[in-house]
C-alpha positions in Angstrom: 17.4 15.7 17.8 19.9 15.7 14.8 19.3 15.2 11.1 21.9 12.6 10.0 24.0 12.8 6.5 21.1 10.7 5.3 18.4 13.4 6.3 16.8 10.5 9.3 16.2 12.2 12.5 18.0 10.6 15.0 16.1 10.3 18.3 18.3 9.8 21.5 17.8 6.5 23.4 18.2 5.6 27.1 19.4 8.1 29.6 20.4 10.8 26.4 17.1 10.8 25.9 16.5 12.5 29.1 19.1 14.9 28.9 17.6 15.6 25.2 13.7 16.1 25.7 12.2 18.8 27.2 9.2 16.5 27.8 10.8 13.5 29.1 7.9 12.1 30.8 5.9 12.2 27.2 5.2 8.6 26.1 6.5 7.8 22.6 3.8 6.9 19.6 5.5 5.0 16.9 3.2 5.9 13.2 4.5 2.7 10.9 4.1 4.4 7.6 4.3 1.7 4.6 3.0 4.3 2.0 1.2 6.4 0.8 -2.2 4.9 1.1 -1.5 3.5 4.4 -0.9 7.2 5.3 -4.5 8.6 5.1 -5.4 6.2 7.4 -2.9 7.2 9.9 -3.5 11.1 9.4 -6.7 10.2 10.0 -6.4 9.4 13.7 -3.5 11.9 14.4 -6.0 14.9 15.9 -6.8 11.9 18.6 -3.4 12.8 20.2 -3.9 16.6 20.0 -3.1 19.3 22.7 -2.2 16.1 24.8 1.5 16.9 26.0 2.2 13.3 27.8 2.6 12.2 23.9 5.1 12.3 22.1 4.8 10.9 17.8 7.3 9.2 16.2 7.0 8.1 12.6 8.9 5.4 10.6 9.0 3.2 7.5 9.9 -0.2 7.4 10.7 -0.1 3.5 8.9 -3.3 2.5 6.1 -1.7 0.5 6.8 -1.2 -3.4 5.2 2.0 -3.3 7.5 4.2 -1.3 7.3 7.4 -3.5 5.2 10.3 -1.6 6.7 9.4 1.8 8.9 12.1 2.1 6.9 14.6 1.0 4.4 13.6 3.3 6.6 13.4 6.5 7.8 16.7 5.5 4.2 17.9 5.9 2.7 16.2 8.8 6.3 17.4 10.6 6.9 15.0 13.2 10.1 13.2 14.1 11.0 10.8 11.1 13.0 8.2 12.5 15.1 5.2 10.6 13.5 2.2 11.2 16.6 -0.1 12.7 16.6 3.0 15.3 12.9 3.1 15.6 12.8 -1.2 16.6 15.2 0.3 19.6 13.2 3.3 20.6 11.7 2.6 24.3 8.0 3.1 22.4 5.3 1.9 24.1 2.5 2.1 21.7 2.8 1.5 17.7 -0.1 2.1 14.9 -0.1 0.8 11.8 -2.1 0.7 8.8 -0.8 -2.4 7.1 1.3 -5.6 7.7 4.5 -6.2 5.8 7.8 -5.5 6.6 9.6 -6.6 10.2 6.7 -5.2 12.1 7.8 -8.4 14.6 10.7 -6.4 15.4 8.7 -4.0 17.2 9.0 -5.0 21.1 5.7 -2.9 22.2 2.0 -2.7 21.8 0.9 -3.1 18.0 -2.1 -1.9 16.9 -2.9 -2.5 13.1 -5.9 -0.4 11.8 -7.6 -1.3 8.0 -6.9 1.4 5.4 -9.6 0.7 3.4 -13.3 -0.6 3.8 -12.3 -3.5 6.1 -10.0 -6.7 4.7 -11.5 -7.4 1.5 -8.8 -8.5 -0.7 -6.6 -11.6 -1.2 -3.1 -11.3 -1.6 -0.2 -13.4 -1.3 1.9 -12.7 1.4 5.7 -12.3 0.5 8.1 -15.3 0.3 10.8 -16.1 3.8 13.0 -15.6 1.1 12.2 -12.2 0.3 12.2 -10.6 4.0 15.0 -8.5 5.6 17.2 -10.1 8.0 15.8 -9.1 11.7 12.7 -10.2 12.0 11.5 -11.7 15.3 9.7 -14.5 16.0 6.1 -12.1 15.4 6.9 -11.8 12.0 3.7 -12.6 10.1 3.4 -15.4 7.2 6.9 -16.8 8.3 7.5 -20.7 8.9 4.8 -23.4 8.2 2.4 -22.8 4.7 4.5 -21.8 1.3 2.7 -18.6 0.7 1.0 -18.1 -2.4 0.1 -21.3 -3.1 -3.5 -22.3 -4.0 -5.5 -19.7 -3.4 -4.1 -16.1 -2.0 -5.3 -15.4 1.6 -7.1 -12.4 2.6 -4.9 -9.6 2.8 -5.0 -8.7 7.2 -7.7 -11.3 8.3 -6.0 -15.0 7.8 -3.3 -17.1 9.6 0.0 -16.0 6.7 -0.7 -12.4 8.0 -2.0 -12.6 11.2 0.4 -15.2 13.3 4.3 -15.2 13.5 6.4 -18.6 13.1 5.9 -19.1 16.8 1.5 -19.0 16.5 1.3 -16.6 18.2 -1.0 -13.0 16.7 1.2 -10.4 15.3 -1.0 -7.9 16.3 -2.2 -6.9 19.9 -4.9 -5.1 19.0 -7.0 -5.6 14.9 -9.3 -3.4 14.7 -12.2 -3.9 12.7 -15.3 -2.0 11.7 -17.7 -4.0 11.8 -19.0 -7.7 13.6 -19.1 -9.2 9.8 -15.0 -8.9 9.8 -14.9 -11.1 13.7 -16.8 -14.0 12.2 -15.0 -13.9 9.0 -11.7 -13.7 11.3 -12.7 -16.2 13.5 -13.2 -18.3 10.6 -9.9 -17.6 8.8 -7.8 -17.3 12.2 -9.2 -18.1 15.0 -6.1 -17.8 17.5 -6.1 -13.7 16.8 -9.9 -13.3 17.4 -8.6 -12.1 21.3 -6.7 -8.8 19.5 -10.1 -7.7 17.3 -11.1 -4.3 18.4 -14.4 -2.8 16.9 -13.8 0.9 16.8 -15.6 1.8 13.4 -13.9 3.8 10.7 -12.3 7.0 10.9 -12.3 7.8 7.5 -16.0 7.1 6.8 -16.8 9.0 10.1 -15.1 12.2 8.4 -16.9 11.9 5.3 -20.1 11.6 7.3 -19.4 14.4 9.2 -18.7 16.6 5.9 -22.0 15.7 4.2 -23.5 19.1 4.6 -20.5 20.7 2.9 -21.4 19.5 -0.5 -22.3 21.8 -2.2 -18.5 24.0 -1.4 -17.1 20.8 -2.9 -18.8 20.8 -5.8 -17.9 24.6 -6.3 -14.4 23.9 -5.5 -14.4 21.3 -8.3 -15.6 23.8 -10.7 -19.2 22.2 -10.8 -22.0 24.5 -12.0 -26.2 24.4 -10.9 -27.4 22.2 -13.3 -24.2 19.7 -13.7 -23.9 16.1 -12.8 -20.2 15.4 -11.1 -19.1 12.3 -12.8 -16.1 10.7 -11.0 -13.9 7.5 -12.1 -12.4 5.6 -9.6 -10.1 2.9 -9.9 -7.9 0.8 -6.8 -4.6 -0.2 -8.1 -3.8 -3.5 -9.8 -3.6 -5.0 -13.3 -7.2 -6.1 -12.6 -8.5 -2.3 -12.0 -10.8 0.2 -14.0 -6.6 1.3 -14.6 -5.5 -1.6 -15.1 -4.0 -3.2 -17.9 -4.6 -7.2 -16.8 -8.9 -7.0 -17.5 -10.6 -4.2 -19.9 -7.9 -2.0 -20.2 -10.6 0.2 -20.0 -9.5 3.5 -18.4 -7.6 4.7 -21.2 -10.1 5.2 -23.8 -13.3 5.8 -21.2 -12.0 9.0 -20.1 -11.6 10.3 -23.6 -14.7 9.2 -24.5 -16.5 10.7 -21.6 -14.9 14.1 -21.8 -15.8 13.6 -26.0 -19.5 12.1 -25.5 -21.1 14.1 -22.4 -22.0 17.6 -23.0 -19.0 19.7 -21.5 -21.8 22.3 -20.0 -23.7 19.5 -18.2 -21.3 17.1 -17.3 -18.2 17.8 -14.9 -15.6 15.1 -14.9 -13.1 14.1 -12.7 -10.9 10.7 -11.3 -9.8 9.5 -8.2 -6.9 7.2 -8.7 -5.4 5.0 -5.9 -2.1 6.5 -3.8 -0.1 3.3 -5.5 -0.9 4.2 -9.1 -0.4 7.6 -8.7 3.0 7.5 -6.9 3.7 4.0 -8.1 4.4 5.3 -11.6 4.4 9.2 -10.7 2.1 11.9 -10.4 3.9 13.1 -14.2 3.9 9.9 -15.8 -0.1 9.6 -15.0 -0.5 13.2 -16.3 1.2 12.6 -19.4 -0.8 9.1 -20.0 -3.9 11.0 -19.2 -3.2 14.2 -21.3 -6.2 14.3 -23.8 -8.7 13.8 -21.2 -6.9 16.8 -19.3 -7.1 19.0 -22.1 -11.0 17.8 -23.0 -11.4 19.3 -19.0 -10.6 16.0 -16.9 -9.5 16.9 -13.3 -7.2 14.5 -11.5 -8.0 14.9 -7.8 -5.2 14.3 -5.2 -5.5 10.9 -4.0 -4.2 12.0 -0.4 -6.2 15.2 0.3 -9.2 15.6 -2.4 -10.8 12.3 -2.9 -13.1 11.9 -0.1 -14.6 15.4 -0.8 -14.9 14.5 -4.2 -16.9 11.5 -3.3 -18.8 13.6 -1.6 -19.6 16.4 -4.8 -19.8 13.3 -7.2 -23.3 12.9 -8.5 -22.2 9.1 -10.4 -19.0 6.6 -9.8 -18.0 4.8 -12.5 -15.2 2.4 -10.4 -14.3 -1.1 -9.8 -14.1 -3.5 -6.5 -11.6 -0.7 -4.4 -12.8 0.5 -0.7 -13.3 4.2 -2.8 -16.6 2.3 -4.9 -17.8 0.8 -2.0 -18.0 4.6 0.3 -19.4 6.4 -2.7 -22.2 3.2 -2.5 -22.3 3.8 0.8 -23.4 7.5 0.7 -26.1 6.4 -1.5 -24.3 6.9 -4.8 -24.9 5.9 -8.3 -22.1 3.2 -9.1 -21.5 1.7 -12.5 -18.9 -0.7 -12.1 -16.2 -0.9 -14.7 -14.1 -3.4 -13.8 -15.6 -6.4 -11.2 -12.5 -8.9 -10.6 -14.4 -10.7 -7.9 -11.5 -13.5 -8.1 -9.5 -10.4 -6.0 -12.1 -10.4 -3.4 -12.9 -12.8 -0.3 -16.2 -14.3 -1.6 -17.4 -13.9 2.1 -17.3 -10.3 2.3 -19.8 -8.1 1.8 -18.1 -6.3 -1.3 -18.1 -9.6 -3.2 -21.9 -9.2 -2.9 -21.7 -5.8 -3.5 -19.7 -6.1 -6.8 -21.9 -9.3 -8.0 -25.3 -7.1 -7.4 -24.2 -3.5 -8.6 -24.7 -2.7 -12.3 -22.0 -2.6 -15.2 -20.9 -0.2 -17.3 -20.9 -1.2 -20.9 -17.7 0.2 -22.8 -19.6 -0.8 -26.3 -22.7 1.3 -26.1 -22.5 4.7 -25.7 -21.9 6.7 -22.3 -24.4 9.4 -21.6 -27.8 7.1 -22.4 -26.0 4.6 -19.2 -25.3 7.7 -17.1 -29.1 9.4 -17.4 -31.0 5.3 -17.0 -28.3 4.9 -13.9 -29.2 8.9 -12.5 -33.6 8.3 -13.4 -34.0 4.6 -12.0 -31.1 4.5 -8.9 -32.2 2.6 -6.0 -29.0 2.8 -3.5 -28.3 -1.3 -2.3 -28.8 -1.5 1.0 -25.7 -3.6 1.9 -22.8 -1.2 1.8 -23.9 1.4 4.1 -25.5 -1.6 6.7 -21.6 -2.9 6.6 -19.4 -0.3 6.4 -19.2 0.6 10.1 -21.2 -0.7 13.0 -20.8 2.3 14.9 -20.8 5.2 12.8 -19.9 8.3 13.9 -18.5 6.9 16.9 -14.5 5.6 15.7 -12.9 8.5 17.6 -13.8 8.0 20.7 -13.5 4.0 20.5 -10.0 4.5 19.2 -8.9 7.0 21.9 -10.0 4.6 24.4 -8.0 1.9 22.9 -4.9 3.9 22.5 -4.5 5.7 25.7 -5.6 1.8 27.5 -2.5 0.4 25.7 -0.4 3.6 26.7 -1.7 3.2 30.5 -2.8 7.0 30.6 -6.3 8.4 31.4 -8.0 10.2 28.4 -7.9 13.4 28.0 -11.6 15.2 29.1 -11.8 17.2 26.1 -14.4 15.0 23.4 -12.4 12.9 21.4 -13.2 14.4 17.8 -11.6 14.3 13.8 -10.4 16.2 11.7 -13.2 18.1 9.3 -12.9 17.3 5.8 -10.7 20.8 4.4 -11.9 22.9 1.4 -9.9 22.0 -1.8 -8.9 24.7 -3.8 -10.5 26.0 -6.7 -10.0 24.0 -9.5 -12.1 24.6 -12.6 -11.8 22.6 -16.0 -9.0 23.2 -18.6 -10.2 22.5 -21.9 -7.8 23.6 -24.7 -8.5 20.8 -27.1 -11.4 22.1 -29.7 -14.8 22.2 -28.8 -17.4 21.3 -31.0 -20.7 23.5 -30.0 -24.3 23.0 -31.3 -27.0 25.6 -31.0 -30.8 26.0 -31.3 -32.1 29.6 -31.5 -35.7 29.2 -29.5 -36.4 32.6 -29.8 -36.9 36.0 -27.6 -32.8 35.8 -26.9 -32.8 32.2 -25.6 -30.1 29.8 -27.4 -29.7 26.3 -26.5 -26.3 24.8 -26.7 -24.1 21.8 -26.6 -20.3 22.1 -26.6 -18.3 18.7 -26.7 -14.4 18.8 -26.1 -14.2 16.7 -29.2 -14.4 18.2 -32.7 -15.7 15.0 -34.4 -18.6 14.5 -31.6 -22.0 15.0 -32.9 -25.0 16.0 -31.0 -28.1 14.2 -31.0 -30.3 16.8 -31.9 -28.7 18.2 -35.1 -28.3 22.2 -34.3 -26.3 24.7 -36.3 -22.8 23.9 -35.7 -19.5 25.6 -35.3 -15.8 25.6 -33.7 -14.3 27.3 -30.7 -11.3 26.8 -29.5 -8.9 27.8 -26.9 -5.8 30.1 -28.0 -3.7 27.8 -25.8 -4.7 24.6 -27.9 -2.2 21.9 -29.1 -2.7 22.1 -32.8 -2.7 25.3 -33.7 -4.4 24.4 -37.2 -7.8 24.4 -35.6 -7.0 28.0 -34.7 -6.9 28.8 -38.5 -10.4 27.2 -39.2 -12.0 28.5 -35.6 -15.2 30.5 -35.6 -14.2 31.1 -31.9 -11.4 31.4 -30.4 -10.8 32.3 -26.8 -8.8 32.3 -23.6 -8.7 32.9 -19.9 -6.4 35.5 -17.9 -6.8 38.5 -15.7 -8.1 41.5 -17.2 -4.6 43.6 -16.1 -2.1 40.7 -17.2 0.7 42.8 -18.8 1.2 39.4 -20.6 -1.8 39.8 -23.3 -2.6 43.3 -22.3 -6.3 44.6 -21.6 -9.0 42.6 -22.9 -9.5 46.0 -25.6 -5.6 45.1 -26.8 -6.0 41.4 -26.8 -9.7 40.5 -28.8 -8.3 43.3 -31.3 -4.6 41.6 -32.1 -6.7 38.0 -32.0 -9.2 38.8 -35.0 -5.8 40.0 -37.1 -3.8 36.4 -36.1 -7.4 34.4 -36.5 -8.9 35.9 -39.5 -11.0 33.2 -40.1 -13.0 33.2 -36.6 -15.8 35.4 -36.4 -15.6 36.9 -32.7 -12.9 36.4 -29.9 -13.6 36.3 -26.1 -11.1 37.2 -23.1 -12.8 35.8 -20.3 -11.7 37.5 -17.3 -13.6 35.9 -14.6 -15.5 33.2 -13.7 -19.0 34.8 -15.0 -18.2 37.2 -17.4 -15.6 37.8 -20.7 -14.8 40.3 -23.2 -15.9 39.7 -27.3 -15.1 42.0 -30.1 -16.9 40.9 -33.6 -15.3 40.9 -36.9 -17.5 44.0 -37.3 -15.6 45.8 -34.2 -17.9 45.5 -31.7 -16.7 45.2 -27.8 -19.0 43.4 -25.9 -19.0 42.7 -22.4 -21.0 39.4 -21.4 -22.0 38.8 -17.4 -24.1 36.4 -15.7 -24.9 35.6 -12.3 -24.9 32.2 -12.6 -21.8 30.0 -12.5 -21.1 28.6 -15.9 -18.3 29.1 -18.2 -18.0 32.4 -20.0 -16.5 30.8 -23.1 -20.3 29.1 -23.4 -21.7 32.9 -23.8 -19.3 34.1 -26.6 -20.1 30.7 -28.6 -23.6 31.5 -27.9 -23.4 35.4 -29.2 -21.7 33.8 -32.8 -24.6 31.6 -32.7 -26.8 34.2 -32.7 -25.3 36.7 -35.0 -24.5 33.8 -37.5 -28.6 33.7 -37.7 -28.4 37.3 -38.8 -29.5 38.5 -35.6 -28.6 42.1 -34.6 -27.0 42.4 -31.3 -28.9 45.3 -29.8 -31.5 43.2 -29.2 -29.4 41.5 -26.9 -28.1 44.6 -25.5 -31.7 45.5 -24.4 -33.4 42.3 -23.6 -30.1 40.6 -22.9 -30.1 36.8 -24.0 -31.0 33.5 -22.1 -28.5 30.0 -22.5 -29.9 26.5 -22.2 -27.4 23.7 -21.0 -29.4 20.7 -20.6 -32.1 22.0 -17.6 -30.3 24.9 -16.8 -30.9 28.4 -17.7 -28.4 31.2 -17.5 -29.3 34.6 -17.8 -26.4 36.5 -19.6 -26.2 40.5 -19.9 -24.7 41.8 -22.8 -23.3 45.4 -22.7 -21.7 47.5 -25.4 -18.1 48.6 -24.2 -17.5 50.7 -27.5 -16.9 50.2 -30.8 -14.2 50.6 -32.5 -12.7 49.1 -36.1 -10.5 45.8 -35.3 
């Protein structure tokens, strides 16, 4: 195999490729990649293949999706033969998989089997005009000759006649495979001549989520989410009609503010899933840049490729809108709060549409956390999205090995046929450099309750003494010169600031307005020298950010409180339910 000028592999054909394999008895897999979003779908099912040396995988792109951005990064990582697709129509293949229609998939002469990439064929959309096709497709090619598409109303996107049957009537695919029986009746209401191809093999990608249930509680840690925090996580599919979107609410932009400025940073964790065609359909650094107030109030953007389904997993509330991420985080029993419901996008006979009529709304006009904590108290899951989602759950692996190797002609393999687990993200904890407004309650023998809001102009409900901490990293450093607190993260050797000793003693000379600095130098504990020149070191066991403990210990002394008391009894922190026991230890002291 040789990488071309224009970096395509170029597989050999015919006799060369027997003179070129060292396998030339392996059968050749075509993976039709459209994009991104198809992709998951298609990594899903590759470990079906594994260890299996009579296979050989191919992938391609036909270049007829709009959101092509994040397919070479992603071929580079799965690492399999990339192949042009006017080479890969040529290619003696004798099995190819697809997660989508579009492109000249008629030009394929072998087996075609078309898996869904989302939660079965929900949505209507207009197949693309004769006009607008490359040159080479075959007779197969789907929405070609008879109806002007688009007209009226949009079919549904992989179950009707524009996408299903070529100019000739004859199915596209030679094996659709659905999830459930509710897809076959809609099918053979919508297109009866391709009801023969349906295959019902479940779905992959619920099945892995299923499977990673008991794993939880690692997601949640990997997300930075401490005991006593709710997960909330936004969702939104891609179009002008999404929670993203700019054609309904335009919602998205000012919620996420608003829910990193309204919720309690200490007990509320936010975070948002956004589809593979937003992210890479406008790039990864144009959504962080649109999204950069959120980020710095301590919004995570999860990777829509690797992270979202363990996300899903972790969240404790989706706010989303009608995409297939909404309907799995119902289906695992979820709290949903739909903020955008465009059921004009949806086939009225599915069971999303129901889904989307029945399942409450978020309203954008009242405020956030009273619509969160009803949702959480009085949450009874709707039965319909997990009774639909799959009719064989945990079983898509085997049913889709069985269909793969039958249309390849070779006898399974006798190992079990089994998925991928769901991996471990990394650790990612909240950033929050813009200021943080904290309220306190002293309740007496060392315990302190506290709110801190990544918003300075956010006001707590229940009054509290009130001051300002804020991060030495922050983007207007003029809240540094009025800061009661200020703080930062790093390791405790970074020759960069210098020990924690050098650094809280230069901070109180550049902030001489804030009344203690904190180093934190680990997730549990941090550094804090006083305006007086004591160095304290604060620890807890419990997972919570440090930062919290140093606003807590100005709290206390800005009640006239001595610190030794804390030094002996140590002090207690309340965020919302959750108690954390900090210990307070005198380092030395020494003038600033």
């Amino acid at each position: 195999m040789d990488a071309g000028r224009d970096g395509w592999i170029r597989v050999p054909v015919g006799d060369d490729a027997a003179r070129w394999a060292t396998r030339a008895d392996s059968r050749p897999v075509l993976l039709v990649v459209h994009n991104v979003t198809a992709a998951t779908r298609l990594l899903d099912i590759l470990p079906l293949f594994h260890d299996d040396l009579r296979v050989q995988l191919l992938a391609t792109t036909p270049g007829s999706s709009a959101f092509r951005a994040g397919l070479a990064e992603l071929f580079a990582r799965v690492d399999v033969p990339v192949v042009p697709w006017e080479q890969a129509v040529r290619l003696p293949v004798q099995l190819a998989i697809s997660a989508s229609f579009g492109g000249q998939l008629a030009a394929l002469s072998c087996q075609l089997t078309i898996l869904s990439h989302g939660v079965g064929y929900t949505k209507k959309l207009a197949t693309p005009g004769a006009g607008s096709r490359e040159p080479g497709a075959g007779s197969r090619e789907p929405g070609a000759g008879s109806r002007e598409p688009g007209a009226g109303s949009a079919p549904v996107f992989g179950l009707s006649r524009e996408w299903l049957l070529g100019e000739d009537g004859a199915p596209v695919v030679d094996a659709l495979v659905l999830s459930h029986p509710e897809q076959m009746e809609r099918l053979r209401a919508a297109c009866p001549e391709a009801v023969h191809t349906a295959v019902l093999a479940g779905d992959p990608c619920f099945d892995r989520v299923l499977a990673a249930r008991g794993h939880r509680e690692r997601y949640r840690r990997a997300l930075g989410t401490h005991p006593g925090q709710r997960l909330v996580l936004l969702n939104s599919t891609w179009h002008t009609e999404s929670l993203f979107g700019d054609g309904g609410d335009d919602l998205l932009p000012t919620l996420l503010p608003r829910l990193t400025s309204e919720l309690p940073a200490d007990e509320y964790r936010v975070a948002a899933v956004l589809h593979p065609n937003i992210w890479y359909g406008h790039s990864p650094g144009q959504i962080r840049i649109w999204l950069d107030r959120a980020r710095r109030s301590g919004l995570t953007l999860v990777d829509p490729l690797d992270g979202w389904r363990q996300a899903l997993l972790a969240a404790d509330v989706v706010i989303g809108d009608h995409g297939s991420v909404t309907y799995y985080a119902a289906a695992l029993g979820t709290p949903v709060l739909l903020g955008a419901a465009p059921l004009a996008a949806l086939d009225p006979d599915a069971p999303i549409s129901d889904f989307v009529r029945e399942a409450p709304r978020l309203d954008p006009t009242a405020p956030l956390r009273p619509q969160l904590d009803t949702l959480l108290s009085e949450h009874q899951p709707l039965p319909s999205p997990a009774e639909f989602i799959t009719s064989h759950p945990g079983e898509s692996a085997a049913r889709l090995r069985r269909l793969f190797y039958a249309q390849l002609g070779l006898s399974e393999p006798d190992e079990p046929a089994l998925l991928e687990p769901l991996p471990l993200p990394p650790y990612e904890p909240p950033s929050r450099t813009a200021p943080l407004r904290v309220a306190t309650w002293l309740r007496g023998s060392g315990e302190v309750a506290v709110e801190r809001y990544a918003d300075p102009r956010s006001e707590s409900a229940g009054g509290g003494e009130v001051h300002l901490a804020v991060h030495e990293d922050t983007r207007d450093p003029a809240h540094l010169a009025i800061a009661d607190v200020v703080f930062r993260e790093g390791s405790a050797t970074d020759p960069r600031f210098g020990s924690p000793d050098r650094w809280t003693a230069e901070a109180l000379l550049r902030y001489p307005h804030s009344s203690l600095v904190a180093y934190v130098t680990s997730p549990s504990a941090c550094t804090v020298r006083t305006r007086d020149g004591q160095l304290l070191r604060l620890t807890a066991e419990s997972a919570a950010d440090p930062a919290l403990y140093a606003s807590v210990l100005h709290a206390w002394l800005a009640a006239g409180k001595a610190v030794e008391e804390l030094i002996s009894e140590g002090m207690t922190v309340r965020t919302g339910a959750a108690l954390h026991s900090v210990r307070v230890a005198s380092v030395r002291v020494t003038p600033a």
